[in-house]
C-alpha positions in Angstrom: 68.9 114.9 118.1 69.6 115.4 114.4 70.0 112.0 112.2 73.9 111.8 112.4 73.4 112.0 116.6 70.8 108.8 116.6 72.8 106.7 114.0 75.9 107.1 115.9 74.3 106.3 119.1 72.3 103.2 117.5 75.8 102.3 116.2 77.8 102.8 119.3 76.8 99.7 121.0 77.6 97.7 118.8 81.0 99.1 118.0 81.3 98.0 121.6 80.5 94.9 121.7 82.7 94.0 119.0 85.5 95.2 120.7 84.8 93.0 123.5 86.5 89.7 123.2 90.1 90.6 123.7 91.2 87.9 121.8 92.7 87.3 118.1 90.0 86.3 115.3 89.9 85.8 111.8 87.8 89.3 110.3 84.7 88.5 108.8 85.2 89.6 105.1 83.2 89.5 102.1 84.0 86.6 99.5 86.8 87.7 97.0 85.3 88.3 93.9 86.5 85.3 91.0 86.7 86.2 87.3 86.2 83.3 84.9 89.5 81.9 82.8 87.3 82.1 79.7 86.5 86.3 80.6 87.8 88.1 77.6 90.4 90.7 77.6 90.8 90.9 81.5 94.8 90.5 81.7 95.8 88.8 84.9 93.3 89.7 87.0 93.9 87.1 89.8 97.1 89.1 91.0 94.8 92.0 91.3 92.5 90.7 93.0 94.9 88.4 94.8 98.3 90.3 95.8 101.5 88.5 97.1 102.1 89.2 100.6 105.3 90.6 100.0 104.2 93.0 97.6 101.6 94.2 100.0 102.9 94.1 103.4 105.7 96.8 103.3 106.6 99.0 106.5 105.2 102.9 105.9 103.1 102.0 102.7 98.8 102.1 102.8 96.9 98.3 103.3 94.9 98.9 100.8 91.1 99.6 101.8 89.8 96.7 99.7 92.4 94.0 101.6 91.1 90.8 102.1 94.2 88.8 102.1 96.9 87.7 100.3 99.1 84.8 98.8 102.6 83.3 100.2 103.5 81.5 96.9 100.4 79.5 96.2 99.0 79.2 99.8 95.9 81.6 100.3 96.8 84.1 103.8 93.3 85.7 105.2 92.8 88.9 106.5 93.3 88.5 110.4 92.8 90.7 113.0 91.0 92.0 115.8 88.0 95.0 115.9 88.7 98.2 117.0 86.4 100.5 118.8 86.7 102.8 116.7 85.3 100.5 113.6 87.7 99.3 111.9 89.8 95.8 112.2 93.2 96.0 113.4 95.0 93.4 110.8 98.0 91.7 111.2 100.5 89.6 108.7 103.6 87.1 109.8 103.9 88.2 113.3 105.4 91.9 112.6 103.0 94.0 110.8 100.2 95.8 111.4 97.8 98.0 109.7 94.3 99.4 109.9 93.0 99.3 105.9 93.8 102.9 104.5 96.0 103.4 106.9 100.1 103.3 107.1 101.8 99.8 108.0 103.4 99.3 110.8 106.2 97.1 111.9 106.8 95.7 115.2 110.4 95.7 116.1 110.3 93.3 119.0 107.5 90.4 119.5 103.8 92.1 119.7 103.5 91.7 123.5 106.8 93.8 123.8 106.9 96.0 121.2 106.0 99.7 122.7 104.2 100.8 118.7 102.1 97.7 118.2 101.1 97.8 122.4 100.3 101.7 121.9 98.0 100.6 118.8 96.4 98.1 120.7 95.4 100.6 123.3 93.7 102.9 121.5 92.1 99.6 119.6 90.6 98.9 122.8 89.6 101.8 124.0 
């Protein structure tokens, strides 16, 4: 077994086990990195680092891979979502969309437990 063979099979199980669960959880992220308000010469870099949900959360356009969250106004939003079997967290935002990070948002038409896009999704989530 060459070394790509024995690291996916040492990661496989747990791939599986964090898609067990079924449930919704918050993702486990990293911390947002802060900058200092005495940095020099940085611009605005909380709205880079800290998008609006509006500007981010846009049916057909990339979550980016660095997504951690987002703001509503003031009011911090964190990433939320569920594992996937194939690696990555499934997130969600306000009920409607849904994205893997890299990957095209989606939005649900209909609640998630009807709507046939988000329930397709979810399938191949879990496996």
């Amino acid at each position: 077994m060459n070394a790509r063979g024995f690291l996916t099979a040492l990661a496989l199980p747990l791939v599986l086990v964090a898609g067990c669960g079924g449930g919704t959880a918050d993702v486990a992220e990293d911390p947002i990195p802060t900058v200092s308000a005495s940095s020099p010469d940085l611009g605005d870099v909380s709205e880079a680092l800290d998008p609006q949900c509006v500007d981010v959360w846009q049916a057909g356009e990339t979550l980016p891979r660095t997504y951690r969250g987002c703001y509503e106004d003031d009011a911090k939003v964190r990433a939320n979502g569920r594992y996937c079997e194939f690696g990555k967290p499934l997130i969600t935002y306000d009920g409607r969309f849904y994205a893997v990070r890299s990957g095209r948002i989606a939005e649900a038409t209909e609640p998630f437990a009807e709507d046939a896009g988000y329930q397709d999704v979810l399938a191949k989530c879990s496996g």
